[in-house]
C-alpha positions in Angstrom: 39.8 11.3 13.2 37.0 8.8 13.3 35.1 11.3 10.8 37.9 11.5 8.2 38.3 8.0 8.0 35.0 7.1 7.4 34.4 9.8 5.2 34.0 8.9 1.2 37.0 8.2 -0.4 37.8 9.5 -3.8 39.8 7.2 -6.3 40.8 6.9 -9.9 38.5 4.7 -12.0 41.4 2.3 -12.5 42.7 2.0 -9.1 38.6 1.2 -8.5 38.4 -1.6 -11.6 42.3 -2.8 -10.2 41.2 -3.6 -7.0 37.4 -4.5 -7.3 38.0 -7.0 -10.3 41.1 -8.6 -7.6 38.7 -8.8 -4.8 35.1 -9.3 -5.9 33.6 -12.6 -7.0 32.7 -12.1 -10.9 29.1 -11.4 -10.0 29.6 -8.9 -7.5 32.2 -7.1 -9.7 29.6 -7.2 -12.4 26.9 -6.0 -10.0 29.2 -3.5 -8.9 30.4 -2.6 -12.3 26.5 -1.6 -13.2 25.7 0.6 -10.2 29.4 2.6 -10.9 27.7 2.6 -14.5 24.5 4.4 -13.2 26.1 6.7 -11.2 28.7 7.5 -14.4 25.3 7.7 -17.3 23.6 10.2 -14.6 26.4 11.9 -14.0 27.0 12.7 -17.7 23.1 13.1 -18.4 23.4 16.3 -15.7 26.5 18.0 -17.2 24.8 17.2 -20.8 21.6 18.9 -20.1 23.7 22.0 -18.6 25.5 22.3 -22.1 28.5 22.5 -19.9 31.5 24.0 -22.3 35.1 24.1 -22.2 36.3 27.4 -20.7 38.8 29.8 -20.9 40.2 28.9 -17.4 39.9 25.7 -17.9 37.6 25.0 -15.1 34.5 23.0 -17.4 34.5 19.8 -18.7 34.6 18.7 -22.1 32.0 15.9 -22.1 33.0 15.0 -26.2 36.6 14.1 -25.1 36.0 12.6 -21.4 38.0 9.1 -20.7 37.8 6.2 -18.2 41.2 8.5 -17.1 38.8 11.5 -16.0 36.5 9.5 -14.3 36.5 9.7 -10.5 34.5 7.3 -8.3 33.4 8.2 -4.6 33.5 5.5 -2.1 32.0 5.4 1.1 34.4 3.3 3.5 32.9 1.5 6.6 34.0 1.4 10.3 35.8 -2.0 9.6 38.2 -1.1 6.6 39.5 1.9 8.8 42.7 0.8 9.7 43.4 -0.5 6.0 45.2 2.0 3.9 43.2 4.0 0.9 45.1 2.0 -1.8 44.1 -1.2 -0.9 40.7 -0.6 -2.1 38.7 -2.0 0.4 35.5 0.7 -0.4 32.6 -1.0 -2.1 29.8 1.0 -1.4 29.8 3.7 -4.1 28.2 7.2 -3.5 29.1 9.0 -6.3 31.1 9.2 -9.6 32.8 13.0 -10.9 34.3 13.9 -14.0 37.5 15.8 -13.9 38.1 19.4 -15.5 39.3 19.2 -19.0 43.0 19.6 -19.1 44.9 21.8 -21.2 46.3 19.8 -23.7 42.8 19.5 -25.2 42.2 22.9 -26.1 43.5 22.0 -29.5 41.2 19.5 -30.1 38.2 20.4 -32.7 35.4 21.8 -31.1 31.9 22.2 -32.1 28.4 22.2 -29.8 27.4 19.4 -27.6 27.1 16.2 -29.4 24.3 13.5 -27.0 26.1 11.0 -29.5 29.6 11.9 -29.0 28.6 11.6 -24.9 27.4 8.5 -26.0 30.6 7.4 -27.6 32.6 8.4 -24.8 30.3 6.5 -22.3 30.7 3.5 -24.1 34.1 3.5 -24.2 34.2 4.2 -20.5 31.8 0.8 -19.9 34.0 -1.1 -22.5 36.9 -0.4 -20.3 35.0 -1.4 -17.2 33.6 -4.1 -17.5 36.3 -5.8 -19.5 38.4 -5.2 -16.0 40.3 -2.6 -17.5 42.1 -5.2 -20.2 41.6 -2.6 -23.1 45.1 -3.4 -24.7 43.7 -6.3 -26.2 40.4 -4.4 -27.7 39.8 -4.8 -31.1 38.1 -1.3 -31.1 40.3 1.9 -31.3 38.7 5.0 -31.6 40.0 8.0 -33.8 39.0 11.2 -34.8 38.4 13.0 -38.4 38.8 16.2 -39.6 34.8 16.6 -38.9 35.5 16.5 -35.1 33.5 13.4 -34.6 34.8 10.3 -32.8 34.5 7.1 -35.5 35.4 3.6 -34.4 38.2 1.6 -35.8 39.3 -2.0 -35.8 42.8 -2.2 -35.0 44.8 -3.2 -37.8 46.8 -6.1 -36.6 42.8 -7.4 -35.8 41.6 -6.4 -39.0 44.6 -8.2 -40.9 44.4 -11.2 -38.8 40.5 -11.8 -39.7 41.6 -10.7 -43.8 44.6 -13.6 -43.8 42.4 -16.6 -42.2 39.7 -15.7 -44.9 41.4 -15.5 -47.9 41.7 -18.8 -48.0 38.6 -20.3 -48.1 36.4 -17.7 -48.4 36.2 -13.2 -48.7 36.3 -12.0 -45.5 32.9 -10.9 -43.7 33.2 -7.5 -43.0 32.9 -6.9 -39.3 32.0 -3.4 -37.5 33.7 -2.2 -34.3 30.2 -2.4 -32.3 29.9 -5.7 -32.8 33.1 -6.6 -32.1 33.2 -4.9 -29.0 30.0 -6.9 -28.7 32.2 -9.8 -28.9 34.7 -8.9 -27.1 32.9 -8.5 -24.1 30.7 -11.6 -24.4 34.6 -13.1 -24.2 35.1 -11.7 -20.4 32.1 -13.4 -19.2 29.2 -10.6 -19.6 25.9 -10.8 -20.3 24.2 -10.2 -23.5 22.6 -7.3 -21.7 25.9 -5.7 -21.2 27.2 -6.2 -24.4 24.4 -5.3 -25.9 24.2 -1.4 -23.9 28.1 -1.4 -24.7 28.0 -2.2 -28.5 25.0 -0.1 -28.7 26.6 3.3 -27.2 29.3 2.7 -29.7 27.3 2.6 -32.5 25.9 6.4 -31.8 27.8 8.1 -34.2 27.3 5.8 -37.0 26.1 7.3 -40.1 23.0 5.8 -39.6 22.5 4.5 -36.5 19.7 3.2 -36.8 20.8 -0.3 -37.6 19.7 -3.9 -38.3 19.7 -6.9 -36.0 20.0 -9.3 -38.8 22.4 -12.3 -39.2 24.2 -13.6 -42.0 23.9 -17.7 -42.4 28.1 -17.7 -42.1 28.1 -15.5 -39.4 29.0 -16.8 -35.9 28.4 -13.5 -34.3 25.9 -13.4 -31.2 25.0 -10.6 -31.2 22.9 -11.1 -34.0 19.3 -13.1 -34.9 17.8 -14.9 -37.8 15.7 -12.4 -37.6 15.6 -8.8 -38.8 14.7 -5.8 -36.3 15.8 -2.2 -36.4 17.1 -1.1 -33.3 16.5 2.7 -32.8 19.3 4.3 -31.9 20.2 5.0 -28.0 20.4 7.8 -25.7 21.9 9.2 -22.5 18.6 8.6 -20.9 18.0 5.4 -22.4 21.1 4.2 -21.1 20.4 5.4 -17.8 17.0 3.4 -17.9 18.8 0.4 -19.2 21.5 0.5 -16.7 18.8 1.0 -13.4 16.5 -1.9 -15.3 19.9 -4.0 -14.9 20.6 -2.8 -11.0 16.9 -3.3 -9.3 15.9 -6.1 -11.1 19.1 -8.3 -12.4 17.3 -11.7 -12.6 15.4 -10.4 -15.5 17.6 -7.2 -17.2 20.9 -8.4 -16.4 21.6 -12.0 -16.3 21.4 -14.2 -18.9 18.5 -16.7 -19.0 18.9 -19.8 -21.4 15.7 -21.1 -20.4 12.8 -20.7 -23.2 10.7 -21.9 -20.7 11.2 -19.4 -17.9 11.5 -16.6 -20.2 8.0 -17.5 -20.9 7.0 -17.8 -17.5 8.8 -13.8 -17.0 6.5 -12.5 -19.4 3.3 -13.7 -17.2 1.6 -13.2 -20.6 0.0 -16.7 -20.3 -0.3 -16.5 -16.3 -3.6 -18.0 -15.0 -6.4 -15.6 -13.6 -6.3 -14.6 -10.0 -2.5 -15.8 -9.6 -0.1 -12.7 -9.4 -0.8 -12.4 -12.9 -0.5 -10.0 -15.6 -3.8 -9.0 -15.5 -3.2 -7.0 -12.5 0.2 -5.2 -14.6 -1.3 -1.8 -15.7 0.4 0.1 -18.0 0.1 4.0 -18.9 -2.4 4.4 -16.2 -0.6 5.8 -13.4 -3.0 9.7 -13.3 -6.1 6.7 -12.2 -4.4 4.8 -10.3 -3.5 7.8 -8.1 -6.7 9.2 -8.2 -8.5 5.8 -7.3 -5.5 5.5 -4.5 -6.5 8.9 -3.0 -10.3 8.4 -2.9 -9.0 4.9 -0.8 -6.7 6.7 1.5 -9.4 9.5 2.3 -12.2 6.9 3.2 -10.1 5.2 4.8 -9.0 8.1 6.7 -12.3 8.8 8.1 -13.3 6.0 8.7 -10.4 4.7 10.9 -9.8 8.6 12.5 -6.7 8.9 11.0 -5.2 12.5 10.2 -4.9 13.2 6.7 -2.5 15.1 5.9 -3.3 16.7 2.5 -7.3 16.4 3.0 -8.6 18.0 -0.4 -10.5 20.9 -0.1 -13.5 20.2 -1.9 -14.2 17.0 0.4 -17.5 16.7 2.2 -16.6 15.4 5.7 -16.2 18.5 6.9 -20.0 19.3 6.4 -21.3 15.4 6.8 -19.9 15.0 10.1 -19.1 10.9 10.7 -20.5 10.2 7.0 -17.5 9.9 4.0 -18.4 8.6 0.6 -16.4 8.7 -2.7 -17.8 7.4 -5.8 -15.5 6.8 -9.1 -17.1 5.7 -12.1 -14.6 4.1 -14.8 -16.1 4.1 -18.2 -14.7 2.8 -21.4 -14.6 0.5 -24.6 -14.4 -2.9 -24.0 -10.9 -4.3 -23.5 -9.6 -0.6 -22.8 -8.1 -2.1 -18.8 -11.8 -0.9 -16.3 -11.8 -4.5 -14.8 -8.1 -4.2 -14.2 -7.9 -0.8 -12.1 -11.1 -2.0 -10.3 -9.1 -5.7 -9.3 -6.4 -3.3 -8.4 -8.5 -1.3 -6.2 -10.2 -4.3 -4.9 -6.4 -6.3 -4.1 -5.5 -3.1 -2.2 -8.4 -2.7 0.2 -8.7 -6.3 1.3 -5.3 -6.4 1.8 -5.9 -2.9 3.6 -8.7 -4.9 6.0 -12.1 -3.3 3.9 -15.3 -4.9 3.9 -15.2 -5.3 0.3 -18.5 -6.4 -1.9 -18.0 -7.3 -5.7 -20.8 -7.6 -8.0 -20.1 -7.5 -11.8 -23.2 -7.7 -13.9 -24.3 -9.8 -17.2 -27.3 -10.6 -19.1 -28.2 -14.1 -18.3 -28.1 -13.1 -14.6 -30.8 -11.1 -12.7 -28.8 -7.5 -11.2 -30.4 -8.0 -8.3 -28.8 -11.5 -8.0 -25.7 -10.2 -8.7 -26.0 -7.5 -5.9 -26.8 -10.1 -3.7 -23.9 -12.5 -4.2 -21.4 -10.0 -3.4 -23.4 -9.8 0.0 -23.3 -13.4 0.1 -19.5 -13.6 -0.8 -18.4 -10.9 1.6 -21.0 -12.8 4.8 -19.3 -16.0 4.1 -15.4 -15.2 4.6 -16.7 -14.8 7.9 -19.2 -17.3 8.2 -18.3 -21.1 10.0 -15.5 -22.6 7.8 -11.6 -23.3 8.3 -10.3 -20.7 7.0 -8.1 -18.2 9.3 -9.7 -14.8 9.5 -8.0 -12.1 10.8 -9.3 -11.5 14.7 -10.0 -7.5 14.3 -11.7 -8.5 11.2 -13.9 -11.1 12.8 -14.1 -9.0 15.9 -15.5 -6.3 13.8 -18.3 -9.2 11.8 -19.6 -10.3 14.8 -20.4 -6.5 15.7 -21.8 -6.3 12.6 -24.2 -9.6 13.4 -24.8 -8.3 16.6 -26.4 -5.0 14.9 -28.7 -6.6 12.0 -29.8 -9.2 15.0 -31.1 -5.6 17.2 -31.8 -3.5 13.9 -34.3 -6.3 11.9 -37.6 -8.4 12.4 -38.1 -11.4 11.4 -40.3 -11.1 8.2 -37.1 -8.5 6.9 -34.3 -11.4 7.9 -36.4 -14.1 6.3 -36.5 -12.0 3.0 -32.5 -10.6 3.2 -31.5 -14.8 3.9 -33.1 -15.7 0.7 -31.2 -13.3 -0.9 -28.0 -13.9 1.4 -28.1 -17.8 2.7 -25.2 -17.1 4.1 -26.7 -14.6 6.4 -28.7 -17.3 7.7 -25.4 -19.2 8.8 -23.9 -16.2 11.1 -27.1 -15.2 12.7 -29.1 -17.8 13.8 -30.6 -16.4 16.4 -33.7 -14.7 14.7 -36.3 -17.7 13.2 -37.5 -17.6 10.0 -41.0 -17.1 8.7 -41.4 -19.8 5.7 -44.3 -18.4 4.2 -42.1 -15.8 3.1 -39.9 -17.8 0.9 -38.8 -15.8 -2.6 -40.7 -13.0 -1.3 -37.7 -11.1 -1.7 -36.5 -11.8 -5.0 -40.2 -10.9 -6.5 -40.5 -7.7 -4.5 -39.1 -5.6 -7.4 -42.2 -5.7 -8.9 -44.8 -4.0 -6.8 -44.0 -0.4 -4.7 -44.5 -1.5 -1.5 -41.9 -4.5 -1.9 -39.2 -2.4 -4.0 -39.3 0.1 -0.8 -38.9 -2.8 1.5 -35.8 -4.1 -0.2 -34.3 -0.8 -0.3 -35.0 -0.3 3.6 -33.4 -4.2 4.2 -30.2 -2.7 2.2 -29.8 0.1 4.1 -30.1 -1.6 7.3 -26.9 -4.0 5.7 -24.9 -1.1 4.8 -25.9 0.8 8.3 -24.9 -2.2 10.3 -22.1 -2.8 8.1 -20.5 0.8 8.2 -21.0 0.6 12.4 -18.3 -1.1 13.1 -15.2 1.4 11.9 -14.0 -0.8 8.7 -14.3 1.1 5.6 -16.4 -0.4 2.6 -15.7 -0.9 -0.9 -18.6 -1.9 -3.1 -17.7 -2.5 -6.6 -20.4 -2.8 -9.5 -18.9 -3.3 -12.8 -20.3 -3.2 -15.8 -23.4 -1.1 -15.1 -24.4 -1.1 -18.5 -26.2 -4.0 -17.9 -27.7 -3.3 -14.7 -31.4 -2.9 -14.5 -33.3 0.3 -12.7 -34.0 -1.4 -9.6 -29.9 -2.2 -9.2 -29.3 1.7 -10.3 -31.6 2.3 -7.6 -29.6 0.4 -5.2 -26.6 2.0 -5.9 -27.8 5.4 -4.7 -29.2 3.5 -1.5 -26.0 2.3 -0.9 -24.2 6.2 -1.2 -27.2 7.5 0.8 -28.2 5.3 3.7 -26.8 7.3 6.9 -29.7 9.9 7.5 -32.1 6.1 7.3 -30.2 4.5 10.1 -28.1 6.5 13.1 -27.9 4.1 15.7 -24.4 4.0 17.7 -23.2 7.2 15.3 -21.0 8.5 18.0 -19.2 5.0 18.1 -17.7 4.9 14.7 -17.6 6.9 11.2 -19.0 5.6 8.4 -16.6 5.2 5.4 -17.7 4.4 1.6 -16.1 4.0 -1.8 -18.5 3.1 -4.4 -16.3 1.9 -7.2 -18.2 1.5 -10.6 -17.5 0.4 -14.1 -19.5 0.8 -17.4 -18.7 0.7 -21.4 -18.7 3.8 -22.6 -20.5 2.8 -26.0 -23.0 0.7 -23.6 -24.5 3.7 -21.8 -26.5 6.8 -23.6 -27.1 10.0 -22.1 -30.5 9.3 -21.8 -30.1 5.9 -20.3 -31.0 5.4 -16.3 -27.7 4.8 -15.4 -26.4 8.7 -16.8 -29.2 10.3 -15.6 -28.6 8.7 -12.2 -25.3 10.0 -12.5 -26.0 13.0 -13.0 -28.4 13.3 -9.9 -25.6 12.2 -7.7 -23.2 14.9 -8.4 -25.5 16.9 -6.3 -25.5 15.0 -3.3 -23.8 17.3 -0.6 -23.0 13.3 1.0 -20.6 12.4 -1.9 -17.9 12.9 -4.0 -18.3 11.9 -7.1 -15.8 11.4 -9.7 -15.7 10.2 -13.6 -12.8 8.8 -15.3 -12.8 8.1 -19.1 -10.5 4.9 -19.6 -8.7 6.0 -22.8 -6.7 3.6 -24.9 -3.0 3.2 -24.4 -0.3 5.5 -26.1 2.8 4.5 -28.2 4.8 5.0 -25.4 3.1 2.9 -22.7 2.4 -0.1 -25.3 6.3 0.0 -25.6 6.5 0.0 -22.4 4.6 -2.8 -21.7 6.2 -5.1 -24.5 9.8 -4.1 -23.0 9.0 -4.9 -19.7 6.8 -8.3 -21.4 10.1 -9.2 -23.0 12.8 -8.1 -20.7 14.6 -5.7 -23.6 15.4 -2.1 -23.8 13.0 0.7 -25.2 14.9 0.4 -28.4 14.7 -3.0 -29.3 11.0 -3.2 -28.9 9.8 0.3 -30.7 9.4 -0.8 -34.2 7.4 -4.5 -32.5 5.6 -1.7 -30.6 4.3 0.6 -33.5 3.1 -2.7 -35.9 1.4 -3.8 -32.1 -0.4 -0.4 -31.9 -1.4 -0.2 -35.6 -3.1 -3.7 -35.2 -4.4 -3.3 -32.0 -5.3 0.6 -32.1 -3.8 0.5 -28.5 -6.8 -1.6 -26.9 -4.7 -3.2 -23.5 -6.9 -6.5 -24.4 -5.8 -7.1 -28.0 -2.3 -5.8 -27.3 -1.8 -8.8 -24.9 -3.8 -10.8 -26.9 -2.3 -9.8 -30.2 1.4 -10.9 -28.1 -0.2 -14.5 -27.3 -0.8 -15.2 -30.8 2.8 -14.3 -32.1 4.1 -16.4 -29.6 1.7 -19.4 -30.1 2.6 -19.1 -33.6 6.6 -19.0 -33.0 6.2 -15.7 -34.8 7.8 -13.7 -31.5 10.2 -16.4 -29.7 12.7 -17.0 -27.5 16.7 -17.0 -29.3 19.0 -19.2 -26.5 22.0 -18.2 -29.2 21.3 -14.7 -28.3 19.7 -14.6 -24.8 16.6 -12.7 -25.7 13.0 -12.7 -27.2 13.5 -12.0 -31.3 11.2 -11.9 -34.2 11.0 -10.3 -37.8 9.2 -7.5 -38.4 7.7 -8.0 -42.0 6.7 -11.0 -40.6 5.0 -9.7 -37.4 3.6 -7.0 -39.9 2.0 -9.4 -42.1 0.0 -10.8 -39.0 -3.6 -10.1 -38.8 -5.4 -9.5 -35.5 -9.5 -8.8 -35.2 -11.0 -5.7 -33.7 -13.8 -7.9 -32.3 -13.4 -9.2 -28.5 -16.1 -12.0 -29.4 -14.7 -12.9 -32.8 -11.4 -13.8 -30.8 -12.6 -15.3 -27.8 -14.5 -17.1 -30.9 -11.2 -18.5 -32.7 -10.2 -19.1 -29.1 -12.4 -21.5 -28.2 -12.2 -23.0 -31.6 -8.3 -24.0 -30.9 -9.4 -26.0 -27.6 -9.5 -29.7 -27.9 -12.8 -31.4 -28.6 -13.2 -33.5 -24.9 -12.6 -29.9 -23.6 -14.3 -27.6 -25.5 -17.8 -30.6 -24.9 -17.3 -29.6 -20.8 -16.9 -26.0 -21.1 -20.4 -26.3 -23.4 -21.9 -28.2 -20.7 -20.6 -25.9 -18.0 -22.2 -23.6 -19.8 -25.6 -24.5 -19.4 -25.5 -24.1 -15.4 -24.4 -20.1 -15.8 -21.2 -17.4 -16.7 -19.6 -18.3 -13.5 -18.9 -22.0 -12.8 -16.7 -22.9 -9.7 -13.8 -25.7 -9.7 -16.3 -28.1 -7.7 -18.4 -28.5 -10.2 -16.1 -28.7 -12.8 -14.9 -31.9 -11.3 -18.5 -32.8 -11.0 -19.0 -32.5 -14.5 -15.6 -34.7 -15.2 -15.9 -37.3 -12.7 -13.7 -40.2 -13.6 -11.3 -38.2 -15.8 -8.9 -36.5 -14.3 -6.6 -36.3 -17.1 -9.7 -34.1 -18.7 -9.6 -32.2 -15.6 -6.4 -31.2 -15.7 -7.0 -29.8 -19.4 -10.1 -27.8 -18.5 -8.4 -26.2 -15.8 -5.0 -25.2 -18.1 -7.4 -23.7 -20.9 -9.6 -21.5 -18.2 
């Protein structure tokens, strides 16, 4: 007994909107309303694709003709509403929705093959009827059919002549379509634009040409129209679907209306501040990297902990290497084509992961070496005397790595590595310097002897480093710009087990070498591609090459809809002009976005709940193909006080920390303030 009654309950779709619009708040009905809807678009997207027909023993189900009176919803009833009888309704949690068979008295209706539009039609119908809480008697949308078998949309006439008589007297009518007044309609129950927008646009399908026009007369009061004109493609099942899911998982941002011009600006994160949950994490069209980058991670990670992989790939070395894994992924691409993005992304996963990670990026006004260095330096002082909170395994597993340099190094070596590394000084103390070697280190590069030294003193950090069971990520981004004694460094840092074997049978050694280079930077006969090369055959190391290409149609359209909080179909045409200008580069694309919206060129509509802008106009816009000319015309918008400190900053190096910043503004905060908002 206890089974049956908690078994799913099957009930009509009316008896469902009848009691769930009785005993649901308005936002739970409406939540409610949209998961029934998902379950309803899926369910008709799987008899669609079967091309299920009407047949002779009336079994099938005639997906042209279906009705909110077909529609069967599945409810799953808990322990609690047991004792209450199945027509009270008590059964929110929905499991499933089923059409009924096709009844007989349809078999005279016109039949031709499967029509997505027709299924469209019908679904829309279905949703009108649903989320108007089943109060279609008052519609001003009837549908009828024609002698071409295709469903067509009509006002009802006491609506129609109603609208026609309050005209005539001041002015000719305005000539409204059925979609939009559905649109209305339902905007009159209390739904969201998004609603009435999915709604108006399934009913729309078999239009003539479907394909409309968002555009707005200057008499019309109708919201769903702009004063701006965009072509709405025209929808699908799947869109639908898409539409309907956007709505359930994330309503703040698909389903509910937002009124706020300012927090729709903050949703698109398009103006989000570097290193702050930002967009510049958001990668689009990039998901065959990201799981490749995301595999190399688990599989050092892996090792190095002991761990059991599961779906070890065959071609890895560890089974030949013993307690020694490396993987080494080179990104290479144009500039602005999204490298520095999958490398942050790799970099946010493996601290959160608890990696040792070490982050050098290279430029020409800094030494490589230097760079290399500060990434050591950055990584020792997380660790190092401060108040931060460190996590204790992590500390426990710093101090064992201070423990070995302190046994593994003499003193002339750690004098040279802490004038690299100051911060090396801070966490071992114990070993005294020798003075006279001051900057010996940073000069060695030049001679043999001295280049070998400063290889050995890396390998001894890497050794010591890889000792204590914490996987390493080393990142060195763009390598174009890396000299040969960095390159050099690189394969020391792949390479380094066979130098240094001390404690082996402690702990495995686990590496990912992450690099990053423009593909237009590097020739095949440059240092950098030979060295490459030469690691490929390294029995040590995996290495892997992945060619950063620009973004498609699809994922730019994908990235504005998700920007902008609108279906597929609203952003395609904004989408093609985007990836004309912007020859799909992820840089200009979001840059390219900035500057319509700066220019009120693509802005926020409170009448109509949603990001709008005109498409001849958005055409007309011109965007560079030069990263420098726009940064150029970037700086050149800045106000004068700060566009003077930035100069100055300037002058001390390409990296200049908030401290001296305010050092350089001392006395105006208010300057401050500005400095920091345009960084």
């Amino acid at each position: 007994m206890e089974g049956r009654n908690n078994s799913p309950v099957a009930v009509a779709l009316r008896e469902w909107i009848s009691n769930s619009s009785s005993s649901l708040t308005s936002n739970d009905y409406l939540e409610s309303a949209v998961d029934l809807s998902l379950f309803l678009s899926a369910r008709l997207g799987s008899l669609a694709e079967e091309a299920v027909e009407l047949s002779d023993d009336d079994n099938g189900v005639d997906l042209q003709h279906v009705t909110a009176d077909d529609v069967i919803v599945h409810l799953e009833r808990s322990r609690t509403d047991s004792r209450l009888s199945e027509s009270e309704g008590n059964y929110r949690a929905i499991t499933s929705v089923d059409i009924k068979p096709t009844s007989k008295a349809r078999e005279a209706a016109i039949r031709s093959p499967l029509d997505q539009r027709e299924v469209c039609v019908a679904l829309g119908m279905i949703l009108l009827k649903v989320f108007s809480k089943g109060n279609l008697s008052n519609s001003p949308v009837s549908v009828e059919r024609t002698t071409d078998g295709m469903r067509h949309l009509t006002l009802r006439s006491n609506d129609t002549a109603t609208t026609n008589e309050a005209s005539t007297a001041v002015q000719p009518a305005v000539k409204r379509r059925p979609f939009e007044e559905s649109f209305n309609y339902l905007q009159g129950w209390g739904m969201p634009f998004a609603i009435c927008r999915l709604v108006s646009d399934l009913l729309h399908a078999t239009s003539s040409n479907n394909c409309h026009t968002d555009e707005l007369n200057a008499n019309d009061t109708n919201l769903f129209f702009n004063s701006t004109t965009t072509t709405i493609a025209p929808i699908s099942l799947v869109e639908a679907q898409y539409d309907l899911a956007q709505m359930k998982h994330n309503p703040e941002k698909f389903l509910y209306d937002c009124t706020c011009p300012k927090k729709a600006l903050e949703e698109t994160r398009l103006f989000a501040q570097s290193g702050s949950n930002a967009g510049d994490i958001d990668l689009y069209g990039r998901e065959d990297e990201i799981q490749t980058l995301m595999d190399a991670v688990d599989s050092v990670s892996s090792h190095t902990r002991g761990e059991v992989k599961a779906a070890m790939r065959g071609d890895s070395p560890s089974s030949n290497q013993g307690e020694f894994f490396c993987e080494a992924i080179f990104l290479s691409g144009y500039s602005g084509g999204g490298k520095s993005s999958l490398i942050h992304h790799v970099v946010h996963i493996c601290k959160k992961g608890g990696w040792f990670v070490m982050s050098a990026k290279f430029d020409r006004q800094v030494a490589p070496l230097m760079s290399i260095a500060k990434a050591f330096d950055d990584l020792i002082g997380r660790f190092g005397p401060s108040d931060k909170e460190v996590n204790p395994t992590m500390q426990q597993a710093f101090d064992d790595f201070s423990n070995s340099i302190i046994s593994s190094i003499d003193s002339q070596g750690f004098s040279q590595l802490c004038d690299l590394i100051p911060n090396l000084g801070m966490i071992c103390p114990l070993i005294e310097t020798d003075d006279d070697n001051t900057n010996e280190a940073v000069s060695v590069g030049k001679v043999g002897s001295g280049r070998n030294r400063l290889h050995y003193l890396f390998h001894l950090l890497i050794s010591s480093l890889s000792l204590v069971g914490v996987p390493i990520l080393i990142v060195m981004d763009d390598l174009q710009w890396a000299d040969a004694l960095a390159i050099e460094l690189m394969s020391t840092f792949t390479s380094f087990w066979e130098y240094n074997t001390t404690n082996a049978d402690d702990h495995r050694a686990g590496v990912l070498l992450l690099g990053g280079f423009r593909r237009d930077g590097v020739s095949d006969e440059s240092i950098l591609a030979k060295q490459l090369e030469s690691m490929q055959y390294q029995k040590s190391i995996n290495v892997c090459k992945l060619q950063i290409d620009e973004l498609s149609r699809q994922d730019v359209n994908d990235l504005i809809s998700t920007k902008l909080c609108l279906p597929f179909r609203y952003t395609r045409q904004l989408s093609d002009i985007v990836v004309r200008k912007t020859n799909g580069n992820p840089f200009f694309v979001v840059e390219f976005l900035r500057s319509l919206i700066q220019n009120d060129t693509l802005q926020f509509s409170v009448k109509s709940r949603r990001w709008s802008f005109d498409e001849e106009v958005v055409d007309l816009y011109t965007m560079t193909n030069d990263v420098a000319d726009l940064l150029t015309k970037k700086l050149g918008r800045l106000d004068h006080h700060v566009l003077e400190t930035l100069k100055e900053a300037s002058c001390i190096g390409y990296q200049v920390d908030i401290c001296t910043l305010n050092l350089l503004q001392q006395g105006n905060t208010h300057q401050k303030l500005r400095v920091e908002d345009a960084l």
